[in-house]
N, C-alpha and C positions, 0 to 999 in steps of 0.2 A: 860615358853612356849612363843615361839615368834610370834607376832601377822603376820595379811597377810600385817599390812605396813612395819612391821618388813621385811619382806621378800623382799617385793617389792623395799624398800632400798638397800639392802643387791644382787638383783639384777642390779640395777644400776652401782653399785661398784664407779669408779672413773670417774663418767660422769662428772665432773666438771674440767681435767687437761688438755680439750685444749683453745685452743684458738677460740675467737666467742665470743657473749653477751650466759647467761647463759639460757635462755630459749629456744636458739638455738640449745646449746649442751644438756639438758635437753631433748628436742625433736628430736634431732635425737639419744641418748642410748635409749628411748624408741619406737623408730620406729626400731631400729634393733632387740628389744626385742618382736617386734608384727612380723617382718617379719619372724624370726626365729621360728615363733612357741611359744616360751617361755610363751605370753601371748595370751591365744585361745580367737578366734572369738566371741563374745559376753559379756566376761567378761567385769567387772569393774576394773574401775582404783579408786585410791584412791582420796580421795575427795579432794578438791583442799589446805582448809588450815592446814589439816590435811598433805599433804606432804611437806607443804611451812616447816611447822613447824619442820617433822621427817629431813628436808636438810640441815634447819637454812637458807631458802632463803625466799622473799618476794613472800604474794599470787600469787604476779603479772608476779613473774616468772612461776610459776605454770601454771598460767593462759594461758598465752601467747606462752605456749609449746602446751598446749593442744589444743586451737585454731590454732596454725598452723598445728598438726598431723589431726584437724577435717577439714581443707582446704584440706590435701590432700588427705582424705577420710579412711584414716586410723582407726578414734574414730567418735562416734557419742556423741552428749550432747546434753538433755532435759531436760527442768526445772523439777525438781523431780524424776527423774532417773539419774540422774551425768552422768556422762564419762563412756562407752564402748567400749572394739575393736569391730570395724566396722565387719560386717558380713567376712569371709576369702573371700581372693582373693590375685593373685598372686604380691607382692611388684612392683614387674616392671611391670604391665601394671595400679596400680592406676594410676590416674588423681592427678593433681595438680591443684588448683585453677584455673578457668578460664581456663581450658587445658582440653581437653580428653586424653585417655589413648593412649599411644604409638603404634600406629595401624602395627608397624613390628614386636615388640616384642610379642603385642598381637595374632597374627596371630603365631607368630613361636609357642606358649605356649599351645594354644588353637588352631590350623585350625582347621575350620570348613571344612565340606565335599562339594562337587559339587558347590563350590563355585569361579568363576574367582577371581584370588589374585591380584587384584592390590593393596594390599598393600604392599606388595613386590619387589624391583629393583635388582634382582641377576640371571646372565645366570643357565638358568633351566636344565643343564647338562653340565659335567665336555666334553673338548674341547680333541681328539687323542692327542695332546702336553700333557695333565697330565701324561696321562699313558706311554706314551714314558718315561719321565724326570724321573717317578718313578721307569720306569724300569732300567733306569742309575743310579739314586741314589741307588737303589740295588744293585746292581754289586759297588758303593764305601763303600758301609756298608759291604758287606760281609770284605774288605778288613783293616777295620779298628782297629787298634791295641794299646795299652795305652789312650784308652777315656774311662770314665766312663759315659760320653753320658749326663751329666748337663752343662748346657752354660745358666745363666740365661740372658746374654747378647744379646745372640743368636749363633748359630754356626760360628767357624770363617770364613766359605767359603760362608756362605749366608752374611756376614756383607762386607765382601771385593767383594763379587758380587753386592749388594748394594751402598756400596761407588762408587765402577765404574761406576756406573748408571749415578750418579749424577754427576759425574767429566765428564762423555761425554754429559751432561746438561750445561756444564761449570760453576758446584758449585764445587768448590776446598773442596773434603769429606777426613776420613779418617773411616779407620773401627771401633775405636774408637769412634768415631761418630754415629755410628749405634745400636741403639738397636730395634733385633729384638722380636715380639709378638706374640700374639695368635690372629693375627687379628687385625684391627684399635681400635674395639670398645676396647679390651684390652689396650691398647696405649689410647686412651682417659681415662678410667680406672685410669693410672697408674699417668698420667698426673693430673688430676682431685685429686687421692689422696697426689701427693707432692705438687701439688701449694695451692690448694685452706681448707681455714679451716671455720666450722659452719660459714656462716654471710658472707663470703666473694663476693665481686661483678666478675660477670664473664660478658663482654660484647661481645653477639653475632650480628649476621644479626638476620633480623627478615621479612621473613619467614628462618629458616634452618632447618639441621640435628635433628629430634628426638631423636638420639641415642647418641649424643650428651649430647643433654639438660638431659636424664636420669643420664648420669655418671655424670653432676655437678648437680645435683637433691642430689643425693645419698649424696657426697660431702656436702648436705644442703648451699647448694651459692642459692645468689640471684642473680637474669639477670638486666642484663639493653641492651634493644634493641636497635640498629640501623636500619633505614630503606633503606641506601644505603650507600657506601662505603665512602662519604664525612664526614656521620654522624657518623660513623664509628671513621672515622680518628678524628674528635673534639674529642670524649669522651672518646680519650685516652687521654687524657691531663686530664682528672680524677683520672686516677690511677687505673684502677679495679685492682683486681687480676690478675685474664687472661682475653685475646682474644682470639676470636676463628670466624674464614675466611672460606669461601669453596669458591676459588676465581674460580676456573676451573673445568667446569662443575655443577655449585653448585644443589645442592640437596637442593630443591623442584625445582628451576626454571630454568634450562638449561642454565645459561650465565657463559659467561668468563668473567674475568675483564681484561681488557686494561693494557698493560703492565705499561703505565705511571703511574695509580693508583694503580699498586703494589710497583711502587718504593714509591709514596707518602706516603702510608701508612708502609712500612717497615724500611722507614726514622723516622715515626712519632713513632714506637713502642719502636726505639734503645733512640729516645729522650726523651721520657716520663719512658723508662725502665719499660715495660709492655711487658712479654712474650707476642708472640701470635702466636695461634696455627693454622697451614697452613696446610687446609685437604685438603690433593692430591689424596684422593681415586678413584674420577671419575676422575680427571684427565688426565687419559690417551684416553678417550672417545671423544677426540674434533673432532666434523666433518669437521674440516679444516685441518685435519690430521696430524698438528702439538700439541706439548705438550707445552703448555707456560712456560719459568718460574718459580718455585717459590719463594715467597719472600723471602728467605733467599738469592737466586742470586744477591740481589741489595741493599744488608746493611751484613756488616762481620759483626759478634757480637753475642753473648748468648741469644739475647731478641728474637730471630727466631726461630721456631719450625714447624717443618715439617712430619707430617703422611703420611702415604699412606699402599696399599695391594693388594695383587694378587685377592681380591673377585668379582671387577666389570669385569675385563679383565677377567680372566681365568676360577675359581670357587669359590661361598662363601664356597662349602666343603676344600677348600686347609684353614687350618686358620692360614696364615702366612702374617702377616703386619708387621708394623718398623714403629719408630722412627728417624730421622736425630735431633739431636742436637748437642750442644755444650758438646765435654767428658766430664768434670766434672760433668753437667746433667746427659750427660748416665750413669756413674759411680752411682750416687744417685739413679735413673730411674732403675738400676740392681738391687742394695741392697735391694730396694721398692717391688720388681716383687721377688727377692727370698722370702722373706715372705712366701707369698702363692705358689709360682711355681714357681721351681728350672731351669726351661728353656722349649721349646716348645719341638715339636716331631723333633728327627735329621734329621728322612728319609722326612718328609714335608720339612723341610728346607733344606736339600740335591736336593730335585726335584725343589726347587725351585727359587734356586740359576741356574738349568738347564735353567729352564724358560726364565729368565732374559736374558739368551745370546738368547729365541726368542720373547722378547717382542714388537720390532717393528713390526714384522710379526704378531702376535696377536692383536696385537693394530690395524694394518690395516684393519684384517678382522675384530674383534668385531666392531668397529667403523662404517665400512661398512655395517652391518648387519642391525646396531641402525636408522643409517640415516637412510635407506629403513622403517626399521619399524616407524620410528618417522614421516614421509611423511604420510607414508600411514593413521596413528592414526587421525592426523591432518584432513586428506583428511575425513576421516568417520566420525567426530565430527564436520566436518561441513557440511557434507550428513545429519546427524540425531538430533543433537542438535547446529543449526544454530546460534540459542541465547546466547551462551553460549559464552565467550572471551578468547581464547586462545593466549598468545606470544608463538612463533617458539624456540625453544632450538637453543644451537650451543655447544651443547655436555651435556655428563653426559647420563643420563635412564627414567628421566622425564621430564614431561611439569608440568605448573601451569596453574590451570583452574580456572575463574572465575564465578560465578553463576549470572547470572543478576537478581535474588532477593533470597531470601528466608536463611535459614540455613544452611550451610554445614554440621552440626552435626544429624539436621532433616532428610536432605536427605540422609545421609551418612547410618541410619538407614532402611531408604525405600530401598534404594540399598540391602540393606543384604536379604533381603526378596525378592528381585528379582534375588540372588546370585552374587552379588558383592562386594566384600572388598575392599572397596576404602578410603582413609583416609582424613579426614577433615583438614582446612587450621590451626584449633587453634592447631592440635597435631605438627605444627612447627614452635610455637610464644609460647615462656614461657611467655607472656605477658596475651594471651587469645583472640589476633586479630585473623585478616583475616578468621572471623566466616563464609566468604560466598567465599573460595576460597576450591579447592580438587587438589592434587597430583596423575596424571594419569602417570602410567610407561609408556614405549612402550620396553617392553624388551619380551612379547609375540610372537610369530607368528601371521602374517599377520590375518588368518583365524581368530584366536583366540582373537587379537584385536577387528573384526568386531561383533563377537557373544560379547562381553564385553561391547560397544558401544550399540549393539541393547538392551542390558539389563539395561544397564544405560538409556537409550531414556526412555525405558520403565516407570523405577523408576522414572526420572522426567516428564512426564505425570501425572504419577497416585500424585507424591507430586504436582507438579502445578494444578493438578486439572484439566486438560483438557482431562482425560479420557485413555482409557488404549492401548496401542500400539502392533502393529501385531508382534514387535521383539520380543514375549516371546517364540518363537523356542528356542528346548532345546540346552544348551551352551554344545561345543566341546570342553574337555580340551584335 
């Protein structure tokens, strides 16, 4: 009869044939084996030199899997009760050390009810252009003959709509160069499973992307932060694995970076030979009504990689993003994405190849929309919380807010009980900084801004302690 470490082995299987130090890859076949169910909520894990022993590895391997899976909340461990999975919850909104939980994913898994979403940046209704474009791509599907409808690469007429994009950008593309997704966040995904293995270093900004830092989470990589783009540029001359930019628009803080600093740093990626990955997702959001750039424009070469998606401009229901890299990439970046899914939806990517011939017209008006609402957000936040330090965006769907004391995780709390989801500054520092900053969208209506702000006033009253505020009028979603 075989024992339960018998099994628990025998579940593992061949957790030791990648690449990483061995407590890394230890610890992530067993966080896929808690995420899936396999090992329920409460249970015990096997005692520590009792598995060193069943692997043929030292305790310390052991050891040091297990404390990492209990950083990130996965396992608990008490002297005289060993290792348990952590009570269930869902894999992508744990926390990681020094981090809270991913406050979009959390929101999309769990929304709570009567509550304003600012933790959310995506237009709140699909634009008349959707439905038009789908109704074209209908009228080309009915018409279509010898496809069996799989393009892991993406469809050929969305990838050469694509490549055009960028050739009237003046990046010399080719559709080969294009692979299209299920969205950016899949394209991080994909990216995230070819470069990076257990242990591997990924250097971002710091504040960024959430959504992001999950897919190289997953990946089990370590971060190493930058605080601005010069720092940035040094520490590739280390070598991570990847980089990873949001030079326009960036997500948490509204800036662009200077065209100069793109070539600097696009120069420094092809010299050091360090992908690095250039999110143009907000991109197209610049309130100067131009679109800068991306780095790939100002260095030819493989080390350049460029994301982007129709989710900020048009709808996050459209899930159609891409890839620009170098074909033999893409070529790899297909093989990787057939695995699990043989190519996205045709009539998406049919409609949205339409798109694309009216992206400046869309761009103008969302663009126009943001600015009006980004003004006015600004203007109420300093009607109702005067104290508070806000820098001005120059595109993207957020600001970065400063708290002039106290917790952003505290208050981030007190918000919810006065119905707001607002997300704290560590959920965009794999580090576990900017404990007293928040990411305010303004991708609301005007109205619904002001009722979001009165509840936020509120919350910081009742958390600073100066008593409770007349904005608890019930909020108009």
């Amino acid at each position: 009869m075989r024992s339960n470490l018998d099994d628990f082995a025998i579940r593992l299987g061949r957790w030791s044939s990648g690449r990483g130090p061995l407590y890394l890859l230890l610890a992530a076949k067993i966080r896929t084996l808690i995420d899936d169910g396999e090992l329920p909520a409460g249970g015990p894990l096997p005692p520590e030199r009792a598995l060193a022993r069943r692997l043929a590895v030292g305790r310390g391997t052991v050891v040091a899997a297990y404390e990492r899976l209990q950083e990130e909340g996965r396992v608990t461990r008490r002297q005289g009760s060993g290792t348990r999975v952590a009570p269930a919850a869902p894999s992508a909104v744990r926390a990681p050390a020094g981090a809270v939980a991913n406050p979009l994913l959390a929101h999309l898994l769990d929304a709570p009810d009567d509550v304003a979403p600012l933790s959310c940046v995506a237009p709140d209704a699909p634009p008349p252009a959707l439905t038009e474009a789908y109704g074209r791509a209908l009228a080309e599907l009915a018409a279509v003959r010898h496809d069996i409808g799989y393009h892991p690469a993406g469809h050929p007429v969305l990838r050469e709509a694509l490549a055009a994009r960028y050739r009237a950008r003046g990046v010399p593309t080719s559709p080969e160069e294009i692979i299209v997704t299920n969205g950016a966040q899949q394209a991080l995904t994909l990216l995230a499973g070819l470069f990076l293995s257990p242990g591997d270093t990924v250097l971002t900004e710091a504040p960024t992307y959430p959504g992001a830092l999950e897919a190289f989470r997953e990946a089990s990589a370590r971060f190493r932060t930058a605080a601005d783009a010069a720092e940035f540029g040094a520490a590739l001359a280390d070598r991570p694995a990847l980089g990873y930019l949001i030079p326009t628009g960036h997500n948490p803080t509204g800036s662009v970076m200077p065209p100069l600093v793109r070539r600097r740093l696009a120069a420094l990626a092809a010299e050091h030979d360090v992908p690095v990955v250039d999110d143009e997702v907000p991109a197209e959001l610049c309130f100067s009504g131009e679109t800068p750039p991306p780095l790939c424009a100002f260095h030819p070469g493989e080390r350049l990689i460029t994301i982007g998606s129709l989710s900020k401009i048009v709808w996050g229901g459209l899930r159609v993003g891409w890839i620009r890299a170098a074909a033999p990439l893409v070529v790899r970046l297909a093989r990787l994405r057939a695995i699990g899914d043989l190519g996205g939806d045709v009539l998406s990517q049919l409609a949205a190849a339409h798109l694309l011939t009216r992206l400046d017209e869309l761009r103008r008006d969302r663009a126009a929309v943001l600015r009006r609402r980004h003004d006015h957000l600004l203007a109420e936040l300093a009607r109702a919380l005067p104290s508070w330090t806000v820098a001005p965006a120059l595109g993207g769907q957020t600001v970065w807010v400063r708290l002039p004391h106290g917790d952003a995780d505290a208050f981030a709390q007190v918000a919810l009980r006065h119905r707001v989801a607002v997300p704290s500054g560590r959920s965009f520092d794999p580090s576990g900084g900017h404990g007293d900053c928040l990411r305010l969208p303004f991708v609301l209506p005007e109205r619904e801004l002001t009722d979001a702000v009165d509840r936020l006033a509120a919350a910081w009253h009742d958390y600073d302690g100066t008593g409770r505020s007349a904005a608890l009028r019930p909020l108009v979603l």
